[in-house]
VOFINU-877722 format. One record per atom (N, C-alpha, C): x negated, y, z negated; residue in one letter; atom name. Coordinates in nm, 3 decimals, padded with zeros to 5 digits. Layout:
xx | yy | zz | rest | atom
X | Y | Z | a | CA;
...
***
This chain:
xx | yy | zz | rest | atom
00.155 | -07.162 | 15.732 | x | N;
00.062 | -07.103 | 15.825 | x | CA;
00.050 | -06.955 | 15.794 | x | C;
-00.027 | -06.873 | 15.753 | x | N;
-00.071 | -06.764 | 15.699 | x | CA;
-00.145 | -06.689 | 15.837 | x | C;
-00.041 | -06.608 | 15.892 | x | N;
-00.087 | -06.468 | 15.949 | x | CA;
00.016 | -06.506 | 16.065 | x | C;
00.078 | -06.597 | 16.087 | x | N;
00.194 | -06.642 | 16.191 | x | CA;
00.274 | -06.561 | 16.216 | x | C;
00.317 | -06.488 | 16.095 | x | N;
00.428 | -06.428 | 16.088 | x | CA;
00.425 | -06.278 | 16.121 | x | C;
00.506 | -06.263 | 16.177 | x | N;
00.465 | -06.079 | 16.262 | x | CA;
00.583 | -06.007 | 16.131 | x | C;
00.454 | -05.933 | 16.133 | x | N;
00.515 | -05.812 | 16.008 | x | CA;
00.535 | -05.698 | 16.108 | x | C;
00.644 | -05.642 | 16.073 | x | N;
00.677 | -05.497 | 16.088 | x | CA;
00.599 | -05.385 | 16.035 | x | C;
00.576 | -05.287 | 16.144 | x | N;
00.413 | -05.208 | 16.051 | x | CA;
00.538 | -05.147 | 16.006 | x | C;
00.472 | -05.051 | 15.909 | x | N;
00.528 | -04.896 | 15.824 | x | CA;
00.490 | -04.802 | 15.905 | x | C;
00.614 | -04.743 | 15.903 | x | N;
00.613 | -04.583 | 15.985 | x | CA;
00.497 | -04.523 | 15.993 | x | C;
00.471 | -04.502 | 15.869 | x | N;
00.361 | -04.416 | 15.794 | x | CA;
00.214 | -04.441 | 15.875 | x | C;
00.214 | -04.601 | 15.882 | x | N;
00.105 | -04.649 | 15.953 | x | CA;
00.086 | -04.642 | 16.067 | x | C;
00.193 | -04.648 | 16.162 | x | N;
00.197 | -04.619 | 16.315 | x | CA;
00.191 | -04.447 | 16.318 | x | C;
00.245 | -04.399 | 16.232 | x | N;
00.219 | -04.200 | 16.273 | x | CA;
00.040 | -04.214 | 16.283 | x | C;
-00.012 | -04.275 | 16.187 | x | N;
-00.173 | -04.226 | 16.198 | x | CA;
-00.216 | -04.292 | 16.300 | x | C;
-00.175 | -04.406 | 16.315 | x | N;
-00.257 | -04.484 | 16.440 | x | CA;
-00.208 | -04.363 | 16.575 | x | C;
-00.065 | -04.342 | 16.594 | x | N;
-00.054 | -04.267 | 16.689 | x | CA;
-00.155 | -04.138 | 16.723 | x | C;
-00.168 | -04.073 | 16.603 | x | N;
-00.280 | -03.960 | 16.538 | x | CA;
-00.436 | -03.999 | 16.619 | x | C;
-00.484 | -04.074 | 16.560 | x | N;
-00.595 | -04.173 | 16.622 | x | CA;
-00.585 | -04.169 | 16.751 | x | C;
-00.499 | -04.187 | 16.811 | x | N;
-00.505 | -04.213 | 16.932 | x | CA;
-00.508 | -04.098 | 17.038 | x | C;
-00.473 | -03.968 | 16.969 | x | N;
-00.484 | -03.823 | 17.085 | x | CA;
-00.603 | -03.797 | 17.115 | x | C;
-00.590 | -03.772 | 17.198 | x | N;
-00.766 | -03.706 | 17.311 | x | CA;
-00.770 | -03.588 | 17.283 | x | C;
-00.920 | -03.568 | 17.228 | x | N;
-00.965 | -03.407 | 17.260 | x | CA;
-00.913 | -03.386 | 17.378 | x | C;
-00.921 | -03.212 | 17.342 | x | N;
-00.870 | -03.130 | 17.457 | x | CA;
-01.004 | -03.176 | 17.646 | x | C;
-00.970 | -03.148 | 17.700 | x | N;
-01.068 | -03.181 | 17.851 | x | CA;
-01.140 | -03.074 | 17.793 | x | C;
-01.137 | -02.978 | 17.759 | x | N;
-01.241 | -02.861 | 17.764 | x | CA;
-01.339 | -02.878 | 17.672 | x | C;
-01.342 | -02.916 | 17.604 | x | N;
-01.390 | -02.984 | 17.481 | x | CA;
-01.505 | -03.109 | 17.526 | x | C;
-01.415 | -03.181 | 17.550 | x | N;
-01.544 | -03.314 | 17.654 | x | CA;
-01.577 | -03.246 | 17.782 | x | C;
-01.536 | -03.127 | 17.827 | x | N;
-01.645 | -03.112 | 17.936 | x | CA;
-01.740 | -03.019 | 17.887 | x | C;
-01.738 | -02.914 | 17.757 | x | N;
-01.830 | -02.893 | 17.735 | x | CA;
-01.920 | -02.981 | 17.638 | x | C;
-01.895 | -03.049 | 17.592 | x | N;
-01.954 | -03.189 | 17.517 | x | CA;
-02.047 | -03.238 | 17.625 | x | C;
-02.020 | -03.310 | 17.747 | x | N;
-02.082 | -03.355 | 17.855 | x | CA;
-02.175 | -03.226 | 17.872 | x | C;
-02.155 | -03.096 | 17.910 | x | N;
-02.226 | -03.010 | 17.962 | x | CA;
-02.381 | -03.033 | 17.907 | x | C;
-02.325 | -03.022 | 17.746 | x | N;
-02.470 | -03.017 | 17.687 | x | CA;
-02.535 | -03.123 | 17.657 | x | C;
-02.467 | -03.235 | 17.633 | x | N;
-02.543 | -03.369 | 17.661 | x | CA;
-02.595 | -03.401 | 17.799 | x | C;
-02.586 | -03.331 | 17.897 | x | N;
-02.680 | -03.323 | 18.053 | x | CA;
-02.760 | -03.238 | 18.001 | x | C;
-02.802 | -03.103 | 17.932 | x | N;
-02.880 | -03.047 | 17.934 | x | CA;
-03.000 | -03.132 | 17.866 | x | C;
-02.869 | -03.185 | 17.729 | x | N;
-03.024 | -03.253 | 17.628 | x | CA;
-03.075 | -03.303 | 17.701 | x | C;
-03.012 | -03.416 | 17.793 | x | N;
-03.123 | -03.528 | 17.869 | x | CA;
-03.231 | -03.492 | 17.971 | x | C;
-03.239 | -03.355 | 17.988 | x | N;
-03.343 | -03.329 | 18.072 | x | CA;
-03.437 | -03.304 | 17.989 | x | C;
-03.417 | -03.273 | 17.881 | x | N;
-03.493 | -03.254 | 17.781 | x | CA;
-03.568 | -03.311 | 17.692 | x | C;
-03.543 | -03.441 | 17.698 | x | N;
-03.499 | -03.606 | 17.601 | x | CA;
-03.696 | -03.635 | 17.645 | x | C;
-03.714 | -03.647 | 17.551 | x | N;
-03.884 | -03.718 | 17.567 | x | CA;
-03.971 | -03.605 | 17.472 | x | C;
-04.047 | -03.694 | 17.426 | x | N;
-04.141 | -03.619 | 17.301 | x | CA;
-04.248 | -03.464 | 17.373 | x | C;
-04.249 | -03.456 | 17.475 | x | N;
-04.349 | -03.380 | 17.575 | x | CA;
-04.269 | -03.257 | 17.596 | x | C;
-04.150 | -03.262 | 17.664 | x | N;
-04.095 | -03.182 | 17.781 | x | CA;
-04.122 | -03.027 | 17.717 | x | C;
-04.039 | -03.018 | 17.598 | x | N;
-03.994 | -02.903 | 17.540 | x | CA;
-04.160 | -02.830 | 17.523 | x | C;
-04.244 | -02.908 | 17.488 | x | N;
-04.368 | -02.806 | 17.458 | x | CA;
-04.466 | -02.803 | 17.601 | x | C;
-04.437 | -02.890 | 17.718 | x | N;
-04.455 | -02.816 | 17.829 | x | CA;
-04.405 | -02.731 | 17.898 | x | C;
-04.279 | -02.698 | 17.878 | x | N;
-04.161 | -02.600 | 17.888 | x | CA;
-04.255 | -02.472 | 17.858 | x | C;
-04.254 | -02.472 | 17.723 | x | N;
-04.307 | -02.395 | 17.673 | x | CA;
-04.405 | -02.284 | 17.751 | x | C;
-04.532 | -02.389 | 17.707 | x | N;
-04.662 | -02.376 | 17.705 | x | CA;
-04.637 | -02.327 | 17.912 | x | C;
-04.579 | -02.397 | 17.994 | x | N;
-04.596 | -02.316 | 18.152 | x | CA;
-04.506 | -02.209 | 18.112 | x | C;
-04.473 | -02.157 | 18.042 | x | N;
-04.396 | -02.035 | 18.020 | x | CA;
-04.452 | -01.912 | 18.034 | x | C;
-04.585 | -01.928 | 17.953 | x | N;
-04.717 | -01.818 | 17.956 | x | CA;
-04.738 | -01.796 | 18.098 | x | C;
-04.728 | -01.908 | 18.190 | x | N;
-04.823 | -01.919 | 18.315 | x | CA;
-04.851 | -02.033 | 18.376 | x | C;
-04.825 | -01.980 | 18.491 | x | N;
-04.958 | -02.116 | 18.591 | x | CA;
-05.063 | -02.163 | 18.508 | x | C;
-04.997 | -02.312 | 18.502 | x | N;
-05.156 | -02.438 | 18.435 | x | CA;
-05.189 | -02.536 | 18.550 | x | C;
-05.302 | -02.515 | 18.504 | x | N;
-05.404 | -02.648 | 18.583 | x | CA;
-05.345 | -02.779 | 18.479 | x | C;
-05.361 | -02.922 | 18.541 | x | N;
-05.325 | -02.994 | 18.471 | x | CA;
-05.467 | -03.018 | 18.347 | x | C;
-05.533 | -03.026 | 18.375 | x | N;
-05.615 | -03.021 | 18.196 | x | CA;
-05.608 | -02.920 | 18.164 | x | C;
-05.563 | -02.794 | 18.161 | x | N;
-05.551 | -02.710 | 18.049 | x | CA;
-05.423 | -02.747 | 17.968 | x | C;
-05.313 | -02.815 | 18.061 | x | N;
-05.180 | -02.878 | 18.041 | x | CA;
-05.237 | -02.958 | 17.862 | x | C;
-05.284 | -03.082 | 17.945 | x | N;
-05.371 | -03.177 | 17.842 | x | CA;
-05.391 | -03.144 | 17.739 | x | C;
-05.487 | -03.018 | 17.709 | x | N;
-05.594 | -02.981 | 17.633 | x | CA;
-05.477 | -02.939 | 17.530 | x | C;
-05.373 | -02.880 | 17.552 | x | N;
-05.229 | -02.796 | 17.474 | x | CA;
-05.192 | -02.898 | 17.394 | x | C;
-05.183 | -03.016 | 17.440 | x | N;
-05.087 | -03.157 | 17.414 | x | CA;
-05.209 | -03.245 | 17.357 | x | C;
-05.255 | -03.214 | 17.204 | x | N;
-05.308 | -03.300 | 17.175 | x | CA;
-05.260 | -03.456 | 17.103 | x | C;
-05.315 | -03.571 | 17.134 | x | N;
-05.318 | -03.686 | 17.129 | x | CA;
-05.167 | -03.741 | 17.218 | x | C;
-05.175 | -03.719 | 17.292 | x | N;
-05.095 | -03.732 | 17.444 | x | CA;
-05.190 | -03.802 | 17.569 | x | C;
-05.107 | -03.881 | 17.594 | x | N;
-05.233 | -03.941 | 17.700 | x | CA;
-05.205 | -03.921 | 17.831 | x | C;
-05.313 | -03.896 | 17.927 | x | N;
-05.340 | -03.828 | 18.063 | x | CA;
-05.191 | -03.876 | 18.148 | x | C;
-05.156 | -04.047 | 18.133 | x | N;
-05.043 | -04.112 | 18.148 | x | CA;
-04.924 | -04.050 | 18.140 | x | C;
-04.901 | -04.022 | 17.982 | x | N;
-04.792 | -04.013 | 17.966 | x | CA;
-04.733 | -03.863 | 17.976 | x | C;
-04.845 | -03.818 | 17.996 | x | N;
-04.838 | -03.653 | 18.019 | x | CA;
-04.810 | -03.596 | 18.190 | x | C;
-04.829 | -03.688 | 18.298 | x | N;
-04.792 | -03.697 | 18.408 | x | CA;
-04.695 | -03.742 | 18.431 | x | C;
-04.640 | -03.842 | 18.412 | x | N;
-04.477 | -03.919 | 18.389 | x | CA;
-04.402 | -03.829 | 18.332 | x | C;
-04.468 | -03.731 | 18.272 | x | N;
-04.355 | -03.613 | 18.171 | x | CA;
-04.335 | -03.481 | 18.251 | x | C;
-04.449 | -03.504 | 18.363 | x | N;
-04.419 | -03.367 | 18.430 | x | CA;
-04.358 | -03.418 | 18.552 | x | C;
-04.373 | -03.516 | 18.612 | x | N;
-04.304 | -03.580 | 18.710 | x | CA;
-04.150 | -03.604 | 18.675 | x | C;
-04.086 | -03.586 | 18.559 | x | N;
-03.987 | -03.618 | 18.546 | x | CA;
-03.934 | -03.476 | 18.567 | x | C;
-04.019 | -03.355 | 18.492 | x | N;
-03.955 | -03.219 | 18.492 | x | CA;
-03.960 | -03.184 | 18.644 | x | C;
-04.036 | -03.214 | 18.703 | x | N;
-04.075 | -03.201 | 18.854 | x | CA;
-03.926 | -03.246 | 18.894 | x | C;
-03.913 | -03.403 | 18.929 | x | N;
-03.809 | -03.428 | 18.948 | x | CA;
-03.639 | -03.390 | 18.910 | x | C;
-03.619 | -03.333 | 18.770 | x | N;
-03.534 | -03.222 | 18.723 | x | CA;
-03.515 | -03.090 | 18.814 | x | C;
-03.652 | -03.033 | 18.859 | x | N;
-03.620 | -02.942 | 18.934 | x | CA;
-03.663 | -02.823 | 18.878 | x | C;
-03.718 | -02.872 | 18.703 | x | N;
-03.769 | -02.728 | 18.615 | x | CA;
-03.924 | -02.680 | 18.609 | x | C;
-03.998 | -02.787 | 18.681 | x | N;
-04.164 | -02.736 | 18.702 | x | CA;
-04.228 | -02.807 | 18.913 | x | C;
-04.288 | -02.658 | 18.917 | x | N;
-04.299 | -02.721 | 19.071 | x | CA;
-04.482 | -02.730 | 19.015 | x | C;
-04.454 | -02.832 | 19.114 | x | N;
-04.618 | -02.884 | 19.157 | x | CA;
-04.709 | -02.849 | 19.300 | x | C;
-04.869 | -02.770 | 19.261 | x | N;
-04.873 | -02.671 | 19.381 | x | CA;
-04.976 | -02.781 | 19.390 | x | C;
-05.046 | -02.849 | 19.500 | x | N;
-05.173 | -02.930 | 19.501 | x | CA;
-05.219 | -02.789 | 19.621 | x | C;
-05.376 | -02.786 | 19.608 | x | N;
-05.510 | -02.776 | 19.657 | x | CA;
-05.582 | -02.801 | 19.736 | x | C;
-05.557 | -02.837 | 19.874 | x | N;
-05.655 | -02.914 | 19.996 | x | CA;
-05.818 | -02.861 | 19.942 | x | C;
-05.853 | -02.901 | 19.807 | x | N;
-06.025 | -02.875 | 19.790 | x | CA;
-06.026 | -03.019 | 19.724 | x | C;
-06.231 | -03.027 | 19.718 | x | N;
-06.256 | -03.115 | 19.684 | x | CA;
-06.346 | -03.076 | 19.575 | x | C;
-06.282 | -03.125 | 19.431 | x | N;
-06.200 | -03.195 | 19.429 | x | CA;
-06.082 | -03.165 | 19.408 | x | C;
-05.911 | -03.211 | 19.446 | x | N;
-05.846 | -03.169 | 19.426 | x | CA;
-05.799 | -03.055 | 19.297 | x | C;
-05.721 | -02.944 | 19.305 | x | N;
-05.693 | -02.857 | 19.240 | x | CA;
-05.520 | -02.909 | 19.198 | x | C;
-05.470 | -02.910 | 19.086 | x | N;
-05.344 | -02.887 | 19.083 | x | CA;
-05.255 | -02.811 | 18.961 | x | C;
-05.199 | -02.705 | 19.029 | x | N;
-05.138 | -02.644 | 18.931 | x | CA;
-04.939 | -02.656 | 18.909 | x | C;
-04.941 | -02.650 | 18.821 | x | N;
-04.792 | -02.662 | 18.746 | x | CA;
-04.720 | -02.516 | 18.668 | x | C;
-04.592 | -02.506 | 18.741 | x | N;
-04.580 | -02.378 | 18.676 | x | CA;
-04.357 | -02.397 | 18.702 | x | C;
-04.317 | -02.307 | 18.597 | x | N;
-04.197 | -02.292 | 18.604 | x | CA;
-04.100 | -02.273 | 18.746 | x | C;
-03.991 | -02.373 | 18.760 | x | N;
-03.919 | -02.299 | 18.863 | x | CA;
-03.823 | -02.219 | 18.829 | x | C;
-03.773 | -02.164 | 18.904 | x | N;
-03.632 | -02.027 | 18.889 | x | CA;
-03.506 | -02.138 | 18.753 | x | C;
-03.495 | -02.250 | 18.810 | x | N;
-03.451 | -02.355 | 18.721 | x | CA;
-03.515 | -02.380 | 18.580 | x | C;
-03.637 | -02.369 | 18.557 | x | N;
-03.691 | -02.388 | 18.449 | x | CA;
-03.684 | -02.301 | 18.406 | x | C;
-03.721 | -02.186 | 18.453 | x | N;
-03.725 | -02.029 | 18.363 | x | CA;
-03.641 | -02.044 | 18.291 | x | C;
-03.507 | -02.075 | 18.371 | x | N;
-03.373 | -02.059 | 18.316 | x | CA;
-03.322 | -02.141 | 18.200 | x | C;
-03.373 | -02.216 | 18.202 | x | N;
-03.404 | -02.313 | 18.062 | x | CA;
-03.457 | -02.256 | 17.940 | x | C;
-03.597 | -02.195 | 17.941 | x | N;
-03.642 | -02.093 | 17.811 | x | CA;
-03.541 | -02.049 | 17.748 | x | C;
-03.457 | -01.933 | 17.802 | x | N;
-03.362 | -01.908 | 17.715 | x | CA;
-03.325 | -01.953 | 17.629 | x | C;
-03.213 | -02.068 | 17.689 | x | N;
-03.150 | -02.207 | 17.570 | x | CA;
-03.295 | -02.237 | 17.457 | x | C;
-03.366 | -02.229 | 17.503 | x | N;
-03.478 | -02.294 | 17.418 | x | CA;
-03.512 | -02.174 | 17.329 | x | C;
-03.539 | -02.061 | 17.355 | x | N;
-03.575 | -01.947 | 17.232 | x | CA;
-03.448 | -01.892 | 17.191 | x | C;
-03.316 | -01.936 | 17.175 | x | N;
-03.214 | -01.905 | 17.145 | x | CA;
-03.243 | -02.033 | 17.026 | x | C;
-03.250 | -02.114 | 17.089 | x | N;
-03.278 | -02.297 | 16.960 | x | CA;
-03.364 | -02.244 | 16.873 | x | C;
-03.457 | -02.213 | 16.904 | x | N;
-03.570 | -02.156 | 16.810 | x | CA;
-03.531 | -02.088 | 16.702 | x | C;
-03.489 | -01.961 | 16.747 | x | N;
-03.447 | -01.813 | 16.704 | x | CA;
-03.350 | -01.910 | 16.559 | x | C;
-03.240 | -02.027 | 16.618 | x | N;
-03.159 | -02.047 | 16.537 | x | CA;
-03.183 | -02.113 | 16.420 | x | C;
-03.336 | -02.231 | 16.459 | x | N;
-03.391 | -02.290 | 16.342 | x | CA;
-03.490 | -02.215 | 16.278 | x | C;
-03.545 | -02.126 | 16.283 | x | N;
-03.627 | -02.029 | 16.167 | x | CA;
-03.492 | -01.981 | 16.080 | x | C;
-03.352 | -01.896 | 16.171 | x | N;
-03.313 | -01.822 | 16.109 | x | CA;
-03.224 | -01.966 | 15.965 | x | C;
-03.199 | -02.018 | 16.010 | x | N;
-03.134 | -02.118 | 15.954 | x | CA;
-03.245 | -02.274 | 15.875 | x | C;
-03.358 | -02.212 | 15.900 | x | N;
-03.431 | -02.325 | 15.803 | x | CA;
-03.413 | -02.381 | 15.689 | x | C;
-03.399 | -02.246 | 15.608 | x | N;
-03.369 | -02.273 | 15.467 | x | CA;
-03.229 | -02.336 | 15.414 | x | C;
-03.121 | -02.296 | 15.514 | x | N;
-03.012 | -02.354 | 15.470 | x | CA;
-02.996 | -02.505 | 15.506 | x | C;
-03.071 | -02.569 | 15.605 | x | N;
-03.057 | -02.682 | 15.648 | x | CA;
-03.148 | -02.737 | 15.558 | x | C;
-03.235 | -02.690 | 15.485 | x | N;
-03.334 | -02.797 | 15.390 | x | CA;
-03.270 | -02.811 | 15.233 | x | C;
-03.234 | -02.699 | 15.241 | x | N;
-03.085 | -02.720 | 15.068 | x | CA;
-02.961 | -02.808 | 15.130 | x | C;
-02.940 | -02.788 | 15.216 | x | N;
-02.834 | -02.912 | 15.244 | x | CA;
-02.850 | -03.022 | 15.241 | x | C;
-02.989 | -03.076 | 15.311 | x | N;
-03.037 | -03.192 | 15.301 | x | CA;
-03.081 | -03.244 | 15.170 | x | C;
-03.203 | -03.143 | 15.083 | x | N;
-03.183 | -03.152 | 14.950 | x | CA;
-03.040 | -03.220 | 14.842 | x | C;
-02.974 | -03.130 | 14.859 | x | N;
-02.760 | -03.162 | 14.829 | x | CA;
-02.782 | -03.298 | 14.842 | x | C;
-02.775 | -03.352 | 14.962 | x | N;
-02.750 | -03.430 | 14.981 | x | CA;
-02.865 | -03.594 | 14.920 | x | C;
-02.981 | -03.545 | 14.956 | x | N;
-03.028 | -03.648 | 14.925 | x | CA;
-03.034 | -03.661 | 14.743 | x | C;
-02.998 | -03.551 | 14.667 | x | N;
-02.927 | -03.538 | 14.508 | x | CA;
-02.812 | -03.619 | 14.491 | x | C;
-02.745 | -03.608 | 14.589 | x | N;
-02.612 | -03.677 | 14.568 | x | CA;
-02.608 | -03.814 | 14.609 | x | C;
-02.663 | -03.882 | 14.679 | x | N;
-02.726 | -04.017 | 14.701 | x | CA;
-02.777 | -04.079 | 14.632 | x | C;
-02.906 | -04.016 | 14.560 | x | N;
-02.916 | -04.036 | 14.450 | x | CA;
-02.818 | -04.045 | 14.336 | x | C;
-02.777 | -04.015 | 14.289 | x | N;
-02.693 | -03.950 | 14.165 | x | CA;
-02.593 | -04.137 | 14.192 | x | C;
-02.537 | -04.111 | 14.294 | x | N;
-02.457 | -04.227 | 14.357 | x | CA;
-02.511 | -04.338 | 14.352 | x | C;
-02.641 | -04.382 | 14.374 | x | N;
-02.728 | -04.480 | 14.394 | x | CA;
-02.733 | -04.516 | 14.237 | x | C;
-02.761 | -04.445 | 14.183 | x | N;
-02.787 | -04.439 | 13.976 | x | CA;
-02.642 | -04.502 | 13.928 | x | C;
-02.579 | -04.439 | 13.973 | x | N;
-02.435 | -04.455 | 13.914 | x | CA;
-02.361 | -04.567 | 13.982 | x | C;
-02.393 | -04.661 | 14.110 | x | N;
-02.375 | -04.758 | 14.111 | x | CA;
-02.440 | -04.893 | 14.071 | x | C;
-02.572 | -04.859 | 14.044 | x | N;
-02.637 | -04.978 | 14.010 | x | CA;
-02.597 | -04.955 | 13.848 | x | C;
-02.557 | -04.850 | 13.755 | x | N;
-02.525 | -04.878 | 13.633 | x | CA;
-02.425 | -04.968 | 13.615 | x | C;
-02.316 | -04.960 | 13.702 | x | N;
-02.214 | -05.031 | 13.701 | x | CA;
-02.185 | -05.114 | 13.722 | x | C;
-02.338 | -05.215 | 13.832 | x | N;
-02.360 | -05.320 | 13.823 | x | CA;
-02.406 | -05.445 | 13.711 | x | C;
-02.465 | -05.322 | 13.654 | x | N;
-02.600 | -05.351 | 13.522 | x | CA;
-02.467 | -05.383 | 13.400 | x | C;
-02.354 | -05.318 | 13.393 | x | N;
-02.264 | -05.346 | 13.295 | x | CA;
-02.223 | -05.458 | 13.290 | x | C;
***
């Protein structure tokens, strides 16, 4: 019967598993968590360039639109209703006919820009090094890809 038999691990093997097994520090996963709550307010193809764009100013919702081309009227309301609901864009309605409604940053959202032209600031300054890396890399994949199918081919 093959695997019945209980083997004794090696030292060697239980030190790494033990290794494996330590927890980041708490400070560490709570700032880990921190910013994975931020991403998710953020999370959707829209948010960040309505962020933006009410940054300038109070928008009417079709000038909103008009910013966000090939975005649909739909999915562009569901995107502000969510920031609405976040707490980062307030919604002013209009008792006229026909209704008026404008969208504009809260004290919460403002506070958001920052993080966001700090992101910015970091991918211009850092463009070039992230596209030679990727370059590197997709060279070396290659190179790897060549050099294993030769060795198939033998």
């Amino acid at each position: 019967m093959v695997g019945t038999v209980a083997q004794a691990e090696h030292p060697t093997l239980r030190a790494i598993r033990a290794t494996r097994a330590v927890q980041p520090p708490a400070y560490d996963l709570e700032l880990i968590g921190n910013v994975r709550q931020a991403l998710e307010l953020l999370h959707g193809k829209w948010k960040v360039h309505l962020l933006f764009f009410m940054a300038r100013g109070v928008h009417r919702h079709c000038r909103l639109l008009d910013c966000l081309p090939g975005v649909s009227k739909k999915v562009m309301i569901d995107t502000l209703r969510a920031l609405e609901r976040d707490g980062l864009v307030m919604r002013h309605i209009f008792a006229e006919v026909p209704v008026r409604v404008e969208y504009s940053l809260t004290k919460l959202g403002w506070s958001m820009t920052e993080p966001l032209m700090s992101l910015s600031e970091w991918s211009e300054a850092h463009a070039t090094d992230v596209f030679e890396a990727r370059t590197r890399n997709a060279e070396n994949r290659t190179a790897g890809d060549t050099k294993g199918a030769a060795s198939v081919a033998a």
